[in-house]
C-alpha positions in Angstrom: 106.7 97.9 100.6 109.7 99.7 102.4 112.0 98.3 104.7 111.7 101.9 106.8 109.2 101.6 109.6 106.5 103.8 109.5 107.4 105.4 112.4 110.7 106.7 110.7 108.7 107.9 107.6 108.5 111.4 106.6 104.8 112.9 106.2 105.4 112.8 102.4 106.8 109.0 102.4 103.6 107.9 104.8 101.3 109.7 102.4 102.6 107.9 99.1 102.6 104.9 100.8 99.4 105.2 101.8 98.4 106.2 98.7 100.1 102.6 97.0 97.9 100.7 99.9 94.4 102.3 99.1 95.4 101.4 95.5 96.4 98.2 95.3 93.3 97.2 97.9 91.0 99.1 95.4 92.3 96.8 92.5 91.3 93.9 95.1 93.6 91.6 93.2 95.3 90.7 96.3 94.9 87.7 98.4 92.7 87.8 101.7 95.6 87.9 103.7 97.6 90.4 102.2 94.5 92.4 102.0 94.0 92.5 105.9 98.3 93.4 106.4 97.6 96.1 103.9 94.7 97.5 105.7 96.7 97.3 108.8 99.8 99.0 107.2 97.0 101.7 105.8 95.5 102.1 109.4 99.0 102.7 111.2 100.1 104.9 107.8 96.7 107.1 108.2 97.8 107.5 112.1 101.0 108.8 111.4 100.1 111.1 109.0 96.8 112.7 111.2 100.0 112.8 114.3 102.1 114.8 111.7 99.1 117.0 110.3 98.9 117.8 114.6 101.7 118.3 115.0 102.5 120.9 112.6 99.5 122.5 113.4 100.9 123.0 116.8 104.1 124.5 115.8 102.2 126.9 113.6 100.2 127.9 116.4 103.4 128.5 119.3 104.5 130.3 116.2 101.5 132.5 116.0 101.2 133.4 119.8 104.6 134.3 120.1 104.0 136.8 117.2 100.8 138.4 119.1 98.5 136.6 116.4 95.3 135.4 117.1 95.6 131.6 117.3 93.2 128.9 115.9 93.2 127.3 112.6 90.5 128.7 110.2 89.3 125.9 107.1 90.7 126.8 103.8 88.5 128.3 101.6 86.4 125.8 99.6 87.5 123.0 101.6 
């Protein structure tokens, strides 16, 4: 783990680190307790990223209504 708090992470460094947590509890060759502090980590890691995700949504929206575009987020095709 990083000494950076969550909180300070970029959307990128949250996501990879998220990414290392799901793997290393999907190995399950971790102790109890550093199973349950990795869950936690994962929990506050998947919070920052959805806040992030929202937040950039937002921007993209002010951005879109200040052009005259039609606002609202449409799902990407396939998804």
């Amino acid at each position: 783990m990083t000494d950076k708090t969550v909180a300070d992470m970029s959307f990128e460094e949250a996501m990879a680190a998220l990414e290392s947590v799901v793997t290393q509890l999907e190995r399950g060759e971790v102790a109890l307790e550093q199973s349950i502090a990795l869950y936690e980590r994962g929990a506050l890691l998947k919070a920052h990223c959805a806040a992030k995700l929202k937040s950039a949504e937002e921007k993209v929206e002010l951005i879109r209504a200040a052009e005259g575009r039609a606002t609202g987020t449409s799902p990407v095709e396939g998804m």
